[in-house]
One Martini backbone bead per residue (centre of mass of N, CA, C, O) as a GRO file, in nm:
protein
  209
    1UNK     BB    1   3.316  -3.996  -2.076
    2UNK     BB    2   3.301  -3.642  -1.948
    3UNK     BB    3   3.530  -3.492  -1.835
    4UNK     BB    4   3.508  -3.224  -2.015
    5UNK     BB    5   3.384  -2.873  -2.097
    6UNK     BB    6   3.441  -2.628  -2.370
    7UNK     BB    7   3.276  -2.294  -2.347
    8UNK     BB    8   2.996  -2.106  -2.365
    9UNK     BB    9   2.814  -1.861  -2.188
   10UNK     BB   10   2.424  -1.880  -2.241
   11UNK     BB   11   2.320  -1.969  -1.934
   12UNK     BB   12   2.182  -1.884  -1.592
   13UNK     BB   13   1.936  -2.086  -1.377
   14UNK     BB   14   1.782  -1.985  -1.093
   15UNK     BB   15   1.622  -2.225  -0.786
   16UNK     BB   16   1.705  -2.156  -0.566
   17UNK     BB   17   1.946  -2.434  -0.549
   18UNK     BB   18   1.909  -2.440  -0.812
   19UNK     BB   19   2.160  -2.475  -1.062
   20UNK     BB   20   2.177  -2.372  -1.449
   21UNK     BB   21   2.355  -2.431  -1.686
   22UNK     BB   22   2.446  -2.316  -2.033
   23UNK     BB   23   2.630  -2.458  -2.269
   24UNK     BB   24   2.845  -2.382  -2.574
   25UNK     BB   25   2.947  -2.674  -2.799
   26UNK     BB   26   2.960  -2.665  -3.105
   27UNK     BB   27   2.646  -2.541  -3.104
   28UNK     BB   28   2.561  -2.674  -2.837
   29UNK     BB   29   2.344  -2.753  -2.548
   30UNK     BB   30   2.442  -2.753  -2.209
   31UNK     BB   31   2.300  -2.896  -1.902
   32UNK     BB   32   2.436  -2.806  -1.590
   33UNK     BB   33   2.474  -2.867  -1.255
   34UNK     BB   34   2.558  -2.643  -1.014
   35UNK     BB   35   2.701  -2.468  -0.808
   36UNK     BB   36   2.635  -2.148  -0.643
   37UNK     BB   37   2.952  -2.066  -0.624
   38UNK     BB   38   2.978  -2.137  -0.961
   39UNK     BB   39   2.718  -1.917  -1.035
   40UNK     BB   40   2.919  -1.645  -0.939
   41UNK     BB   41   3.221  -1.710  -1.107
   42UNK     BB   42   3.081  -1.659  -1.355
   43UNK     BB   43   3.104  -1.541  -1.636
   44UNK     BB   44   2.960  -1.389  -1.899
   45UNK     BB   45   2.775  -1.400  -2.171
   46UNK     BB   46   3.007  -1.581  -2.423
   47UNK     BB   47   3.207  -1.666  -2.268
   48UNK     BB   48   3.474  -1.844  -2.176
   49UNK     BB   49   3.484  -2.223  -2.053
   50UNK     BB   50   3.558  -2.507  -1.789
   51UNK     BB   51   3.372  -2.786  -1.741
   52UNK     BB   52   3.383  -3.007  -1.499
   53UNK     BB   53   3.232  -3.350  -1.522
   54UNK     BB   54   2.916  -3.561  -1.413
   55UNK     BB   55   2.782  -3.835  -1.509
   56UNK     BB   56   2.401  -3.916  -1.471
   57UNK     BB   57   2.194  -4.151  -1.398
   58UNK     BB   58   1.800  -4.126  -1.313
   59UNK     BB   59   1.579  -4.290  -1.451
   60UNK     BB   60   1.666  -4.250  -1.714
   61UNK     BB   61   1.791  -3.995  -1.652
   62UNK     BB   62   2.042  -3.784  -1.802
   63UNK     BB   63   2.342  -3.570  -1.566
   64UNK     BB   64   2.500  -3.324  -1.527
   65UNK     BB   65   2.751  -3.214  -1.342
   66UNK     BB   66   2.918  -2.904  -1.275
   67UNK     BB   67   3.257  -2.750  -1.229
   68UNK     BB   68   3.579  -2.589  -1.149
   69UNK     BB   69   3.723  -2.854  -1.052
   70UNK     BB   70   3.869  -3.210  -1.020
   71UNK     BB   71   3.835  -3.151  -0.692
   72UNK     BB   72   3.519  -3.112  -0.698
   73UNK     BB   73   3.437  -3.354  -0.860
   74UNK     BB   74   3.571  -3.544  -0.691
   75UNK     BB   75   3.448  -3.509  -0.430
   76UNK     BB   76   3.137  -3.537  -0.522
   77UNK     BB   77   3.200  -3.843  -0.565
   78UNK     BB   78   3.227  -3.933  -0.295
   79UNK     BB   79   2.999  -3.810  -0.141
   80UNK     BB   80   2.808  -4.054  -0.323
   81UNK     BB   81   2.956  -4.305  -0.207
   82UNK     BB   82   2.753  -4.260   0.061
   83UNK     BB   83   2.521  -4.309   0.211
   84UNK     BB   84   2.228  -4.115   0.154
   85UNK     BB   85   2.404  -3.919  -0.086
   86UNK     BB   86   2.319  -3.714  -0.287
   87UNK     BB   87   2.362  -3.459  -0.498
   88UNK     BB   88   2.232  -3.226  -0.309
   89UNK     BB   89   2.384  -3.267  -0.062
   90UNK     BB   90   2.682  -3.243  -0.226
   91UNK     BB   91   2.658  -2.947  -0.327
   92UNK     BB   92   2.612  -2.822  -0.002
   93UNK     BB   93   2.870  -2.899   0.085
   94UNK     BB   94   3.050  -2.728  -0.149
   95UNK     BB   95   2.880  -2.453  -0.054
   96UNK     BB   96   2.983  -2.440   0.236
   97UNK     BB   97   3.308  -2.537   0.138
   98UNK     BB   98   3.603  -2.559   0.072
   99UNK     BB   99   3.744  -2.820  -0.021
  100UNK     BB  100   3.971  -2.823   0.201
  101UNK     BB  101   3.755  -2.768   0.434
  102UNK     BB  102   3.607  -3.033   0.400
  103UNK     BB  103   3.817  -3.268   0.402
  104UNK     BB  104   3.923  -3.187   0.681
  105UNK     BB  105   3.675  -3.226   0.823
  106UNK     BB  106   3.625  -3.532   0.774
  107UNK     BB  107   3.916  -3.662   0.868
  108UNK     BB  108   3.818  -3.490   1.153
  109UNK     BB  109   3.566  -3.489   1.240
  110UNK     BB  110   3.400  -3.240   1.177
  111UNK     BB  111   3.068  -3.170   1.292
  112UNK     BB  112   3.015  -2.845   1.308
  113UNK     BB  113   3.067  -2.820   0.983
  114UNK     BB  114   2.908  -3.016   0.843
  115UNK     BB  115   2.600  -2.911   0.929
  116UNK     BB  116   2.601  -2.629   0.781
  117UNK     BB  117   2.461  -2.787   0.578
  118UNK     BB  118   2.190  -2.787   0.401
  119UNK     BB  119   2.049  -3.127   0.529
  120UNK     BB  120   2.255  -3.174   0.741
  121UNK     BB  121   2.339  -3.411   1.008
  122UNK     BB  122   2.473  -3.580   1.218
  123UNK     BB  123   2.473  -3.825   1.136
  124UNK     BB  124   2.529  -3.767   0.837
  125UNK     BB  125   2.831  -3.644   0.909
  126UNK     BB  126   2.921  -3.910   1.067
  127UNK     BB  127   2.880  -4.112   0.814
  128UNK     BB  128   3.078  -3.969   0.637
  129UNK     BB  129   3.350  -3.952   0.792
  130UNK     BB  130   3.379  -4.267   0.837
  131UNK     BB  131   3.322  -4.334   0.505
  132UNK     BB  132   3.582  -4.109   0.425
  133UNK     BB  133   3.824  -4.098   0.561
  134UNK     BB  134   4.027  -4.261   0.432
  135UNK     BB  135   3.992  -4.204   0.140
  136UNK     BB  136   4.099  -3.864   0.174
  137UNK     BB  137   4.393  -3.945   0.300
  138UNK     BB  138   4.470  -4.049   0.025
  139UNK     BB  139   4.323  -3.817  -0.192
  140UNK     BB  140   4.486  -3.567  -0.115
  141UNK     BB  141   4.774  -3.641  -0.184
  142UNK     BB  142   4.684  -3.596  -0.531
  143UNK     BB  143   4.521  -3.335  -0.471
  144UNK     BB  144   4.722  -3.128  -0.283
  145UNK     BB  145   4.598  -3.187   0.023
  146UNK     BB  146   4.614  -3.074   0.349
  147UNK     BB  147   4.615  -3.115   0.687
  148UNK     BB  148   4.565  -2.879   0.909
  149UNK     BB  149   4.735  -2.754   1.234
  150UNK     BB  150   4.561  -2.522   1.227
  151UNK     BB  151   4.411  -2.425   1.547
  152UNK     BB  152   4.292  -2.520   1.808
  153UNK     BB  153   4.241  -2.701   2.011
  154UNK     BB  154   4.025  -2.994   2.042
  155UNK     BB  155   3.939  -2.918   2.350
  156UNK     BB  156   3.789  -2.629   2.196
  157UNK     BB  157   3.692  -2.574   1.951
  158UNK     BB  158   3.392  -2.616   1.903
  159UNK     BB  159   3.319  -2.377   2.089
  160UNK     BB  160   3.448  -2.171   1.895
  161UNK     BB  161   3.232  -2.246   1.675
  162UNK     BB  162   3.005  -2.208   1.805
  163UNK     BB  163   2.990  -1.932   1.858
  164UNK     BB  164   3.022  -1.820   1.609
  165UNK     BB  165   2.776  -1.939   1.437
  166UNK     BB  166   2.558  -1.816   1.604
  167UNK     BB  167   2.671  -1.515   1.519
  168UNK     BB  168   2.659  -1.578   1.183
  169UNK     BB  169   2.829  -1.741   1.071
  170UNK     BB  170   2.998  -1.919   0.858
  171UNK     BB  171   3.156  -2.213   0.751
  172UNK     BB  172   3.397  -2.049   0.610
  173UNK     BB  173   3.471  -1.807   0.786
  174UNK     BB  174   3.546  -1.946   1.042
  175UNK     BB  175   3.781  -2.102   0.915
  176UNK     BB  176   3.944  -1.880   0.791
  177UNK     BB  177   3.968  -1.725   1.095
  178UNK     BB  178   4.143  -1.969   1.219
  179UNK     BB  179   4.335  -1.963   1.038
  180UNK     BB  180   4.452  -1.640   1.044
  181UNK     BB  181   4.492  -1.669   1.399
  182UNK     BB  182   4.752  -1.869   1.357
  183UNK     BB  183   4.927  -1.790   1.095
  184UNK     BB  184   4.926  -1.410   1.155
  185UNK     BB  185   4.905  -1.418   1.479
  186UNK     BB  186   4.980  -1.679   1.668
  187UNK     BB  187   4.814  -1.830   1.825
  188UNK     BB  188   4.767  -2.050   2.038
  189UNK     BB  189   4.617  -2.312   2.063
  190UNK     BB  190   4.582  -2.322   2.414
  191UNK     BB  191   4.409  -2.073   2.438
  192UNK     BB  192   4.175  -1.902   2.508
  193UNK     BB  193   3.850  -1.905   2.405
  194UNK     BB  194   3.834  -1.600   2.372
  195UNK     BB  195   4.060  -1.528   2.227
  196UNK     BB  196   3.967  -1.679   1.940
  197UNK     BB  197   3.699  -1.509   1.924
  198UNK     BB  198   3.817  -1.227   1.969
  199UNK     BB  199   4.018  -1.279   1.693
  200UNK     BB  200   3.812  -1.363   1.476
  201UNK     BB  201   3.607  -1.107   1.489
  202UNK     BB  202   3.859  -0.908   1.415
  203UNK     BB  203   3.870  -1.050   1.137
  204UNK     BB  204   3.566  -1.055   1.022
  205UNK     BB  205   3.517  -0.712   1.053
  206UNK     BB  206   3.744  -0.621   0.879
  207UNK     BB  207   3.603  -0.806   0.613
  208UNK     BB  208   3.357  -0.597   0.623
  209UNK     BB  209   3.205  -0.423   0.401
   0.00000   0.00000   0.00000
């Protein structure tokens, strides 16, 4: 099995959601599916990269896809073996959140956040959450992730979530400003619903270009 790959960047081409490194190493070029945040994070061409890989066949086709951390490969690893759930799927997920956010997310079963990948549904993440709950507390704590107890209290949550998302922000936004309003302004769990949201909107709004 190929743990990791390291060479140059030969070239990244993208299509859609479908992005493709080509990596040169010993003079070979290796073509791995990689997800669109890290096809965004690669240096230019020439430049030197270490990708960690995940080798799969699907139908007698040998396919790579590659990483950029043994924690977010492992973790596509996972949700790999939930029913239901292909590469593509497992892409769109990691390309939604980042991996403790994703982590967190299934852990907690927060399905509000789990819905914003593109192609999952609700029962979808709902059988995420069931079937690798367990799994992702045992594999958090060598992969050094760790669930947080920052952001609303449980019966506000949702709430807070969804109005976020509706005004256009990310699932990935939405959760980095309730870690923000929690850690660095210390609102209350319990704090009143707008409270949360109006102090989330003025922390994303501060870091918009």
């Amino acid at each position: 099995m190929i743990s990791y790959l390291k060479g140059l960047v030969a070239n990244i081409q993208s299509s859609g959601n479908r992005h493709i490194l080509t990596l040169e190493v010993n003079y070979m070029g290796y073509d791995l599916q990689i997800p669109g945040k890290l096809a965004k994070q690669l240096p230019g061409s020439g430049e030197s990269v270490q990708i960690f890989t995940h080798y799969q066949v699907r139908e007698e086709v040998p396919l790579l896809y590659g990483f950029g951390s043994p924690a977010e490969r492992d973790l596509f690893r996972h949700l790999l073996g939930v029913s239901g759930i292909g590469a593509a799927l497992a892409i769109a997920l990691l390309d939604t959140l980042e991996v403790p956010e994703l982590v967190q997310a299934i852990v907690t079963a927060n399905v509000q956040l789990i819905i914003q990948a593109p192609g999952v549904g609700k029962k979808t993440a709902e059988r995420i959450c069931l079937e690798l709950k367990s799994k992702l507390i045992e594999w958090r704590k060598t992969a050094g992730f760790f669930v947080a107890t920052d952001g609303p209290a449980p019966s506000i949550l949702e709430e807070v979530q969804s109005t976020l998302l509706a005004l256009g922000y990310t699932a990935g936004e939405v959760s980095h400003a309730l870690h923000f309003v929690s850690e660095d302004i210390g609102l209350p769990k319990d704090a009143f619903v707008e409270d949360w949201i109006r102090q989330a909107i003025a922390h994303l709004s501060s870091t918009e270009v």
